[in-house]
ZADO-312727 format. One line per field, with one value per residue: residue number from 1; residue in one letter; x, y, z of N, C-alpha, C, O in turn. Coordinates in steps of 0.001 Angstrom, whole numbers, always signed. Each point is the difference from the previous one (the first is absolute). Example, Ala and Ser with C-alpha at 12.3 -4.5 7.8 and 13.67 -1.06 7.14 Angstrom:
residues 2
i <- [1,2]
aa <- [A,S]
n_c1 <- [+13190,-1386]
n_c2 <- [-5690,+1069]
n_c3 <- [+7800,-1385]
ca_c1 <- [-890,+820]
ca_c2 <- [+1190,+1190]
ca_c3 <- [+0,+60]
c_c1 <- [+900,-770]
c_c2 <- [+1200,+1090]
c_c3 <- [+0,+730]
o_c1 <- [+1036,+509]
o_c2 <- [-19,+1108]
o_c3 <- [+665,+169]
END
This chain:
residues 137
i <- [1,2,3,4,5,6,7,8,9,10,11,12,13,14,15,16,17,18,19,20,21,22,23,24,25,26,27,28,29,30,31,32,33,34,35,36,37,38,39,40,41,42,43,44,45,46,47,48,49,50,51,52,53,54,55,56,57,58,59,60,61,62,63,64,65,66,67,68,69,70,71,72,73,74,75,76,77,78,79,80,81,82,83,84,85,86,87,88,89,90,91,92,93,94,95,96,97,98,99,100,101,102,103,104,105,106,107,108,109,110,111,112,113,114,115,116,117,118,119,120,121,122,123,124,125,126,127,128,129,130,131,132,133,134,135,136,137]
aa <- [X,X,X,X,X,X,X,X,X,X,X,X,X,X,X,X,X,X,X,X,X,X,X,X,X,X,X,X,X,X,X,X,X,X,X,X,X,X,X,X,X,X,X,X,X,X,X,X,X,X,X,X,X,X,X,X,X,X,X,X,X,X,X,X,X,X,X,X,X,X,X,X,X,X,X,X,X,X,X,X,X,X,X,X,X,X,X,X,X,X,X,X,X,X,X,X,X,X,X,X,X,X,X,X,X,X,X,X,X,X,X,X,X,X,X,X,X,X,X,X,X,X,X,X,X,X,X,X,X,X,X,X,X,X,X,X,X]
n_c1 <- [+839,-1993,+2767,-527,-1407,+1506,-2206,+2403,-2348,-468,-852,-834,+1279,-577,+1293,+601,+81,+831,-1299,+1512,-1853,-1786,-499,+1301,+1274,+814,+600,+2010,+589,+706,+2047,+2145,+39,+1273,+2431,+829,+259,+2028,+2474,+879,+1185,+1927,-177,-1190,-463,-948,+576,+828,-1916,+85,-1336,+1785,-836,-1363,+1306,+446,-1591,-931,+698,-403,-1657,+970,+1596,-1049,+340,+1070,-583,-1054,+633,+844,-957,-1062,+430,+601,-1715,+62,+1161,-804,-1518,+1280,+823,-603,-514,+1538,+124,-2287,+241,+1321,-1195,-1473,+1188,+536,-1885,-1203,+1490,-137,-1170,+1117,+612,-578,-1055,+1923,+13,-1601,-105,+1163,+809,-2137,+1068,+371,-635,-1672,+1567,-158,-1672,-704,+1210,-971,-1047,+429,-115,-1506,-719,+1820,+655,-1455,+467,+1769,+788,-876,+1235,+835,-1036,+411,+1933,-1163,-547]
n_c2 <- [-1182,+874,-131,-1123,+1317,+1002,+382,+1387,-330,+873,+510,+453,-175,-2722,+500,-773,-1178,-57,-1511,-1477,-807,+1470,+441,-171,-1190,-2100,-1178,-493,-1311,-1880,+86,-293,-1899,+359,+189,-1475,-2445,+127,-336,-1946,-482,+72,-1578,-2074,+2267,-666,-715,+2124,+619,-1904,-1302,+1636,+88,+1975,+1934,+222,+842,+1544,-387,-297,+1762,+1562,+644,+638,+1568,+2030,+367,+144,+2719,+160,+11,+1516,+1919,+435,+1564,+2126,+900,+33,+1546,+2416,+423,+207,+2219,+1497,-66,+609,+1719,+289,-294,+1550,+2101,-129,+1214,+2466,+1816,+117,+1441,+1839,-345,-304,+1410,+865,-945,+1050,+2061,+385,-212,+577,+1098,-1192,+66,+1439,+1011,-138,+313,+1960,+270,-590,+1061,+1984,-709,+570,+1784,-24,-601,+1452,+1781,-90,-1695,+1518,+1312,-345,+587,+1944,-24,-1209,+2256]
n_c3 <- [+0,-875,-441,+1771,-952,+1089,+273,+286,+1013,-1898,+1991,-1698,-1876,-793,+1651,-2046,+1867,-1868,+1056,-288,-1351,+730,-2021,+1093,-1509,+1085,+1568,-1261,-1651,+1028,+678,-674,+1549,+2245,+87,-1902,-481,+1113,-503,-1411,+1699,-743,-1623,+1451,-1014,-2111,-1397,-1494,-1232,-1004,+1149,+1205,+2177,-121,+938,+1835,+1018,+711,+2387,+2107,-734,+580,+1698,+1616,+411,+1178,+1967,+1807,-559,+2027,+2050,+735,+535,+1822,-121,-34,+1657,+1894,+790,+470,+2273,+2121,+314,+827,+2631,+434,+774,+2427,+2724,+586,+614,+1915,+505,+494,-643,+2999,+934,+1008,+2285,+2697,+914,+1217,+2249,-325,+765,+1999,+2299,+1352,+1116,+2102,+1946,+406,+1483,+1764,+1185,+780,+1789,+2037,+1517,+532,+2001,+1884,+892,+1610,+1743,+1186,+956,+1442,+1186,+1325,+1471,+2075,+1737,+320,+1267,+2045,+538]
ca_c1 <- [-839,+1167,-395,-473,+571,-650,+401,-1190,-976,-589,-1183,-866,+1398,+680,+1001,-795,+791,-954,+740,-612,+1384,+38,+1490,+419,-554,-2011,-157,-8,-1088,-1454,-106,-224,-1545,-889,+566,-728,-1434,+49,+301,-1626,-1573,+378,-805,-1557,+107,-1078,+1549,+400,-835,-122,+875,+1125,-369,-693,+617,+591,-728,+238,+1654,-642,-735,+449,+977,-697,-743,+602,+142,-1165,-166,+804,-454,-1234,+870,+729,-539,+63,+1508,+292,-974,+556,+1286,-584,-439,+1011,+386,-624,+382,+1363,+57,-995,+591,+933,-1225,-174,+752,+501,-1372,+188,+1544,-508,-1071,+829,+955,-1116,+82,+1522,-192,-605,+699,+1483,-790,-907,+1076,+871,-1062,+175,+1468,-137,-886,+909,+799,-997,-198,+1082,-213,-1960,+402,+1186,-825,-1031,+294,+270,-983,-367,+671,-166,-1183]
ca_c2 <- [+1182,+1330,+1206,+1557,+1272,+1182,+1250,+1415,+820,+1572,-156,+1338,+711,-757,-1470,-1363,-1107,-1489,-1214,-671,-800,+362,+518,+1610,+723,-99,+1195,+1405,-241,-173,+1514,+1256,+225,+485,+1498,+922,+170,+1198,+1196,+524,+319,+907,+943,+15,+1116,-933,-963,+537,+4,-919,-386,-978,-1714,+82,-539,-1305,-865,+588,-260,-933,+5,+498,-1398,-1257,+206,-655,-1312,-136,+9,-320,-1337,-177,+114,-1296,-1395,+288,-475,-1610,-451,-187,-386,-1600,+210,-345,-1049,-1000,+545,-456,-971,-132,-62,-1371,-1069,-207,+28,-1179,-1390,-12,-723,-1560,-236,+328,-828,-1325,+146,+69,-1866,-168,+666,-583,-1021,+362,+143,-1426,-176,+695,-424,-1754,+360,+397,-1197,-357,+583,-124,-1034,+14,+631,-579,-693,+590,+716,-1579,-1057,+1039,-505,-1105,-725]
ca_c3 <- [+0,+86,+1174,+225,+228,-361,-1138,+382,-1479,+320,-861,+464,+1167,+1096,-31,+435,-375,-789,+234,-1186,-915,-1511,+152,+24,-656,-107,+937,-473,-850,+1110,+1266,-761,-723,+1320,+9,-753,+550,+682,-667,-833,+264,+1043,-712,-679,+833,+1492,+901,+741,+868,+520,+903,-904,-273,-1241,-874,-3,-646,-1483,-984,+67,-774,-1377,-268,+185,-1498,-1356,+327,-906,-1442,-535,-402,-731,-1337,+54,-473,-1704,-780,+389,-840,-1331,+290,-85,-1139,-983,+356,-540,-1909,-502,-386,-1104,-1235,-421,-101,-1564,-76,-243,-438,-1844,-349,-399,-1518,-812,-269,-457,-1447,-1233,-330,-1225,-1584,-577,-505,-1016,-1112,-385,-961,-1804,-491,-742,-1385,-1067,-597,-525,-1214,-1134,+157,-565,-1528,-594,-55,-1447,-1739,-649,-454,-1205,-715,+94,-1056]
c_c1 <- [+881,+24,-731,+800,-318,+288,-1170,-4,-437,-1462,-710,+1033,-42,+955,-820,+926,-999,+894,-436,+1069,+110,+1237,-94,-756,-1564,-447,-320,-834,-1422,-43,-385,-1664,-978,+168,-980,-1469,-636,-264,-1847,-883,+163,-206,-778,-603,-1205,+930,+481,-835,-266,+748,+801,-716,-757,+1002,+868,-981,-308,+1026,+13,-649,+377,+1095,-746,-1251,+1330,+875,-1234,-18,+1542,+51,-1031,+1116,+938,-720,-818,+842,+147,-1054,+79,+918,-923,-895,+913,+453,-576,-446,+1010,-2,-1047,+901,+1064,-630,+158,+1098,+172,-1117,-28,+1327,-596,-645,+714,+826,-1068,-238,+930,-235,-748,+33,+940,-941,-473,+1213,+599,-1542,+231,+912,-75,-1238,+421,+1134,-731,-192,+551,+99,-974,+779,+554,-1163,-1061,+841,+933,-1269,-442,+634,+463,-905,+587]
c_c2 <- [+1242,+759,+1281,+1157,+934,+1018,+1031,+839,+1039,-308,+1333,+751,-90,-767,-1146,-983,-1000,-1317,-645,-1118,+813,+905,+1543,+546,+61,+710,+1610,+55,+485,+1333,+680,-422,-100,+1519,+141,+262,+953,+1045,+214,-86,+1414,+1524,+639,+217,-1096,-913,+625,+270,-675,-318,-1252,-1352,-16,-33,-1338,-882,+88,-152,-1545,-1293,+260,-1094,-1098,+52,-557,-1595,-776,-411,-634,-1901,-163,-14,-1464,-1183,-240,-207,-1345,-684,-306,-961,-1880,-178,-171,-1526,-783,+433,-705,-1552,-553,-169,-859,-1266,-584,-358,-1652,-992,+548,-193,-1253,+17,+360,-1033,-1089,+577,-271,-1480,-117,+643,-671,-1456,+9,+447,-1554,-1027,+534,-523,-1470,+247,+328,-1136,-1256,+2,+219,-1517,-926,+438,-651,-1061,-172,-63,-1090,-696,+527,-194,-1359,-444,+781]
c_c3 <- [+0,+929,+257,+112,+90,-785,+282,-1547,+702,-369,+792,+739,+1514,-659,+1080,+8,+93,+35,-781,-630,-1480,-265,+410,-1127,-652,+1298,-235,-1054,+828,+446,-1788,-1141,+607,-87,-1406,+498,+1181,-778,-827,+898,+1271,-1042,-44,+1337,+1117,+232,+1016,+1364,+796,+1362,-116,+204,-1115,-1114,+56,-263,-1947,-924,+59,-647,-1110,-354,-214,-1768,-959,+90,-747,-1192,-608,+212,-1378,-1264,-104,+85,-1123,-885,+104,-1098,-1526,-720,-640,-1410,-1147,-153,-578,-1695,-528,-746,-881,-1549,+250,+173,-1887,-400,-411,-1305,-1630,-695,-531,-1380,-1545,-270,-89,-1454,-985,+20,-1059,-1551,-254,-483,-1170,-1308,-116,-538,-886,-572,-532,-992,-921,-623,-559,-1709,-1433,-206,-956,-1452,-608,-484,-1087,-1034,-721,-188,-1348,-1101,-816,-1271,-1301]
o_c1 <- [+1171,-952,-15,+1093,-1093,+1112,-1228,+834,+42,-199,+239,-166,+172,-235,-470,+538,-738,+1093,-1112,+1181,+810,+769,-896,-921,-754,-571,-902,-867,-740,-1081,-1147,-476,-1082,-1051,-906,-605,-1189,-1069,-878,-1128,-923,+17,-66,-61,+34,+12,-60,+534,-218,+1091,-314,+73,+239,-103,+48,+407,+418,+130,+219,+402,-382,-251,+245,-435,+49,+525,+104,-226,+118,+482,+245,+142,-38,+444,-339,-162,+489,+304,-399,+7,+47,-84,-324,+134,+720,-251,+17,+366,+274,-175,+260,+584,+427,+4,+103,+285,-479,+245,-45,+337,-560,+419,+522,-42,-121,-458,+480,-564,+419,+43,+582,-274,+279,+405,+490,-138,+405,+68,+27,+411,+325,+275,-519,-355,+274,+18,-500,-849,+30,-175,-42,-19,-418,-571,+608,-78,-515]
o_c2 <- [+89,+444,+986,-157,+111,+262,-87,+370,+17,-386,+171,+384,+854,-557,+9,+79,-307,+182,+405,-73,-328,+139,+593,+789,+778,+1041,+723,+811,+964,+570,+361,+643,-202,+636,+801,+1012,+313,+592,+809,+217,+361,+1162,+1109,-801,-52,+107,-484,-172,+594,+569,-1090,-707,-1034,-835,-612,-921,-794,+85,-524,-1162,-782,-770,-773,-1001,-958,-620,-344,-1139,-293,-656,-870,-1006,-685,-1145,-1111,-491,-600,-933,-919,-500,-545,-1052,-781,-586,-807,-829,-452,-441,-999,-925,-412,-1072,-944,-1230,-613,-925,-590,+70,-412,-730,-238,-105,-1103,-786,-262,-562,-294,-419,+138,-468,-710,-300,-380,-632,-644,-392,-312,-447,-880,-14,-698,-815,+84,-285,-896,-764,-361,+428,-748,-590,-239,-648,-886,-80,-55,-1052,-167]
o_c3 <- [+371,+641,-738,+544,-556,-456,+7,-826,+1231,-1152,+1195,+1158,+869,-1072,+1138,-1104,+936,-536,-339,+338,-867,+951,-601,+212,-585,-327,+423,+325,-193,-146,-262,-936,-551,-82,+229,+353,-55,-152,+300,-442,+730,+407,-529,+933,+1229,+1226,+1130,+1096,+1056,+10,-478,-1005,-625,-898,-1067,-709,-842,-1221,-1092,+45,-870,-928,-926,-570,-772,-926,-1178,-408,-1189,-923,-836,-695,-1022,+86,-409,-1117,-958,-743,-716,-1125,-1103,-633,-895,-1074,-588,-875,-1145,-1090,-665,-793,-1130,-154,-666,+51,-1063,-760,-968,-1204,-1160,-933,-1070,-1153,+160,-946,-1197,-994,-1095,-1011,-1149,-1138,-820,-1162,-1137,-976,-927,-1159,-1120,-1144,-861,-1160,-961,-880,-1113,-1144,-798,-965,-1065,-782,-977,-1067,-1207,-1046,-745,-1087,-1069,-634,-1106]
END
């Protein structure tokens, strides 16, 4: 398992030390997209209004949305994703079952050419034949 450590982030211009196995730099990722989400809603003059547990809840709520929308998105993608997956194998399905039907065709074209082929000998044969018997008389 990995070690724990710590690492101090600035979030709302507190230094915070956060303990964890993720790296330093995913830590900081996390503080500077808690610090934006501050920053845009520290805009919006009814946020500002509000009492700080209203806004911490709001902020809250708001992470927690794009958490939300950002599973929902990853499982759309996954959807697609299995969607391609079975397109994939749908087409080396075919693939394979019109290889097979390609190499039952050529067999049977080599067949049906080596018939023509003793027919045709056949035939000359039938000819030769005739045309001495033709001659015969």
């Amino acid at each position: 398992m990995s070690e724990k450590h710590d690492t101090e982030v600035l979030i709302a211009g507190k230094v915070m030390t956060l303990r964890g196995n993720e790296s330093e730099e995913y830590l900081q990722r996390i503080a500077a997209y808690i610090n934006g989400k501050i920053a845009e809603y520290s805009k919006v003059d009814s946020y500002r209004r509000q009492p700080m547990d209203m806004q911490s809840i709001l902020l809250e709520l708001n992470i927690a949305d794009d958490l939300f929308k950002a599973k929902r998105q990853l499982e759309i993608v996954q959807e697609e994703l299995d969607n391609k997956d079975k397109e994939l194998y749908d087409a080396k399905h075919d693939l394979v079952t019109t290889q097979i039907k390609l190499k039952s065709m050529e067999e049977t074209l080599k067949e049906l050419q080596y018939e023509n082929n003793e027919n045709q000998k056949k035939i000359v044969k039938l000819e030769t034949k005739l045309g001495v018997s033709a001659n015969d008389k």
